[in-house]
C-alpha positions in Angstrom: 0.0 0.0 0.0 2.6 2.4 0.9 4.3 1.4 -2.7 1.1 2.9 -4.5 0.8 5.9 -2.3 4.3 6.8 -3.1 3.8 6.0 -6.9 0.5 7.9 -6.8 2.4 10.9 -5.4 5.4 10.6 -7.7 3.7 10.3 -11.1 0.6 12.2 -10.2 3.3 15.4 -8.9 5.5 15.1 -12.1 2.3 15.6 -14.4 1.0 18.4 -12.3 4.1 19.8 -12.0 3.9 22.9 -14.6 0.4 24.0 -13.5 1.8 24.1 -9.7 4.3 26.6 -10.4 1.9 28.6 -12.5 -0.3 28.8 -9.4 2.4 29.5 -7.4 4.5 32.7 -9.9 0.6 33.9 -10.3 -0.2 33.9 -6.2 3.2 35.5 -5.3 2.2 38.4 -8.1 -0.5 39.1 -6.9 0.6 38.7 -3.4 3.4 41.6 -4.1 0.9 44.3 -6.3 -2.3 45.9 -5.1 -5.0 46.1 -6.8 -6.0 49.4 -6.7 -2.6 50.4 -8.6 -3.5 47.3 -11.3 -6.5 49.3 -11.4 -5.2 52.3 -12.7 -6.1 54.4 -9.9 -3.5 56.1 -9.1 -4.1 58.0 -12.4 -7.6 59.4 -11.5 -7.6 63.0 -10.6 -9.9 63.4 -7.7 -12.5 66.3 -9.6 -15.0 68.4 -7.5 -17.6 70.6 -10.0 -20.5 72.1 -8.7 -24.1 70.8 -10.3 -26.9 72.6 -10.7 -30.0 70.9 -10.2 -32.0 73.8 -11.2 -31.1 73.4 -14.7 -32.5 69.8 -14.9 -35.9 70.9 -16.5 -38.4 67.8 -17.4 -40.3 64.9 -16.4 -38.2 61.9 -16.1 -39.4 58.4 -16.8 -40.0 55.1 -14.8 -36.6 54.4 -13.9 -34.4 52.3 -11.3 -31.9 54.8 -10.7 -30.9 58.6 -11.6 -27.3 60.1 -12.0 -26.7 63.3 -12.7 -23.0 63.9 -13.9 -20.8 66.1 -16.3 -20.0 65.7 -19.4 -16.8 68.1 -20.1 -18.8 71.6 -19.1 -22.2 70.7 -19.3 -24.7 68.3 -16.8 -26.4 65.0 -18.2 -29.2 63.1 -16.3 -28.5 59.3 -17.1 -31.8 57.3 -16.6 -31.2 53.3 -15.7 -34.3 51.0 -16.3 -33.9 47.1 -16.4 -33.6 46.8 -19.8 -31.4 50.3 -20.9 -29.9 53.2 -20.0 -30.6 56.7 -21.1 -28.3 59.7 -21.8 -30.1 62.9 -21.4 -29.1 66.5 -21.9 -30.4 68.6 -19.2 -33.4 69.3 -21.2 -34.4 65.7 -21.4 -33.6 65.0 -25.3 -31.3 61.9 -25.9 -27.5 63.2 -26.5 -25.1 62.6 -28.9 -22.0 60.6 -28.7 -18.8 62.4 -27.8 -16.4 63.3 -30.8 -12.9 61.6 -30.7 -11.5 65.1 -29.5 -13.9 65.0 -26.7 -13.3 61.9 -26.1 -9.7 63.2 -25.2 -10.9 66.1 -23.5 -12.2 63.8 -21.1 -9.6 61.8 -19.9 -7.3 64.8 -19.7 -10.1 66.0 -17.3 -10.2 62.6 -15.4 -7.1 61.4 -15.1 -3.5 62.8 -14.6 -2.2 60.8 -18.0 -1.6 62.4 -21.7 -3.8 61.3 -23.9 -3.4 61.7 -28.4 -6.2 59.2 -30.1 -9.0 57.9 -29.6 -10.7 54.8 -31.3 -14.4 53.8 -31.1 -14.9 49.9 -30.7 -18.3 48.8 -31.5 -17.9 44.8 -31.2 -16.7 42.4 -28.4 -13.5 40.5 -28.4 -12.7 37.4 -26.6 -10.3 38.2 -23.7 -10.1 41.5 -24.8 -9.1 44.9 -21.8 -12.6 46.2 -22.0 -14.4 42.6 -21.7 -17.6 43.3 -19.5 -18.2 46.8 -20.3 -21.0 47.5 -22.4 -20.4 48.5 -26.1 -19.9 51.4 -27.9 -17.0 52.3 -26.1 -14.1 55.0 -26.4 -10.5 53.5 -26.3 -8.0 56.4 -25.9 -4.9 55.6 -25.9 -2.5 57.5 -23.5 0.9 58.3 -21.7 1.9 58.1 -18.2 5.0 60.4 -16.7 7.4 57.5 -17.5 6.2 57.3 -21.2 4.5 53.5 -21.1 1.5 52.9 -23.3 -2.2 53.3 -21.4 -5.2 52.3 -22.4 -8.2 54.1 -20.9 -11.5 52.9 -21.8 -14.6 55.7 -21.4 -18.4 55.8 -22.0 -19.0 57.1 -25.3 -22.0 59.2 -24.1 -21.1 60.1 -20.2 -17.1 60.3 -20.9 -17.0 58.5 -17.6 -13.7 56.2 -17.0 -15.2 52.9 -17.1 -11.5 51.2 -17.3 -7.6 52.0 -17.2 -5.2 49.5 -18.6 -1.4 49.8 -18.3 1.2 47.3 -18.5 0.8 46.0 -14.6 -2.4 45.3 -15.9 -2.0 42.8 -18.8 0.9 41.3 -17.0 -1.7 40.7 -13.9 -4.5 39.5 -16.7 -2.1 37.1 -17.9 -1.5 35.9 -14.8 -5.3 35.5 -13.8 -5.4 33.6 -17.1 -2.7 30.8 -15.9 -4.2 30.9 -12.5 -8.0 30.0 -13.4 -6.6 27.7 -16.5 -8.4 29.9 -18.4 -6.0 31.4 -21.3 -8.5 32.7 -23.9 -11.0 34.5 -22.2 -9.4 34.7 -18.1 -12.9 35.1 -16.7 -14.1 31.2 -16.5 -13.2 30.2 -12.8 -15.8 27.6 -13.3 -13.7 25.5 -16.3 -13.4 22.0 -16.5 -9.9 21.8 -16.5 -9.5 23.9 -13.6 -11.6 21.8 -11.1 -9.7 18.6 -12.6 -6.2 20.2 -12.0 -7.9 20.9 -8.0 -8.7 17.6 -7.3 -5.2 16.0 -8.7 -3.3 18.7 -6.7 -5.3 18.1 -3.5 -4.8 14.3 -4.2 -1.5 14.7 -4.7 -1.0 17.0 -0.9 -2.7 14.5 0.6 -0.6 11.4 -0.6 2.8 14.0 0.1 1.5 14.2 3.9 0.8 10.7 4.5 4.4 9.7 3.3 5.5 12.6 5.2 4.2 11.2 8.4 5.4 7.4 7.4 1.9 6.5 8.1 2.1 2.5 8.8 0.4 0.4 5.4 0.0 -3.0 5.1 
């Protein structure tokens, strides 16, 4: 018996192996960067702009939930139902989407980075920086102080910063992508291959601590 445990651990180890040090390079990444700075955040500027309510002048719709923002100089209401959301000028009529030089204005408003292009996406793409948010989105590619590429991703009708993505960023993706076995997309943590790859490592902790402990088999 103790043969098999310790053939069972050997074999099972070796072909494990690989994925093991994956999860462990991945877990000591993220273990040594914080999230906040994956983020981006550090490049937000912390803005403070009056509103006036005053100038919000019509009936609003059913709705779940009301924000009142601004859009370079001028308020928007932006009206959430279950099914859509909205983006109103203060008069109540549907607004246009920002220009690609608005589009810049806004993150050189929003954040501290330097900003030259912007790019409309209008389709999804698997694994993609912007996966999850919701399309037609502004990709405006940027600068930070020691000249590496940013990404920052805004709402094409609000101009709100929906995502930043630097190079700490894709390196972290990456890793999330060996971590959860999932390479293509990194947002499966419920894959196949990943619960598999659980149970052999667990097996193969479990047979490591019984030979470990020279537990007595017949």
């Amino acid at each position: 018996m103790k043969l098999l445990v310790r053939k069972i651990h050997k074999y099972l180890s070796f072909f494990i192996s690989i994925q093991l040090l994956l999860w462990t390079i991945s877990g000591i990444y993220f273990a040594f960067n914080k999230i906040e700075l994956v983020r981006g955040e550090q490049y937000k500027k912390v803005v403070e702009q009056p509103i006036s309510l005053s100038s919000i002048n019509f009936n609003i719709p059913n709705s779940q939930s009301i924000s009142i923002v601004r859009r370079l100089d001028k308020e928007i209401v932006i009206v959430s139902t279950k099914s859509s959301r909205k983006y109103l000028d203060k008069n109540g009529y549907p607004l246009d989407k920002l220009s690609e030089l608005e589009a810049i204005k806004s993150v050189e408003s929003k954040t501290t980075l330097l900003p030259f292009q912007a790019i409309e996406i209008t389709s999804e793409k698997s694994g993609s920086e912007f996966r999850g948010r919701s399309l037609p989105i502004y990709k405006v590619k940027s600068k930070n102080a020691k000249n590496d590429d940013i990404n920052v991703y805004i709402n094409i009708y609000s101009g709100e910063v929906v995502a930043i993505r630097s190079p700490q960023w894709r390196i972290w993706d990456l890793m999330w992508g060996f971590h959860i076995m999932d390479w293509k997309e990194r947002d499966n943590i419920n894959n196949l291959l990943l619960k598999i790859f659980s149970i052999l490592a667990l097996i193969s902790s479990v047979t490591g601590l019984i030979l470990f402990f020279k537990l007595d088999f017949k």
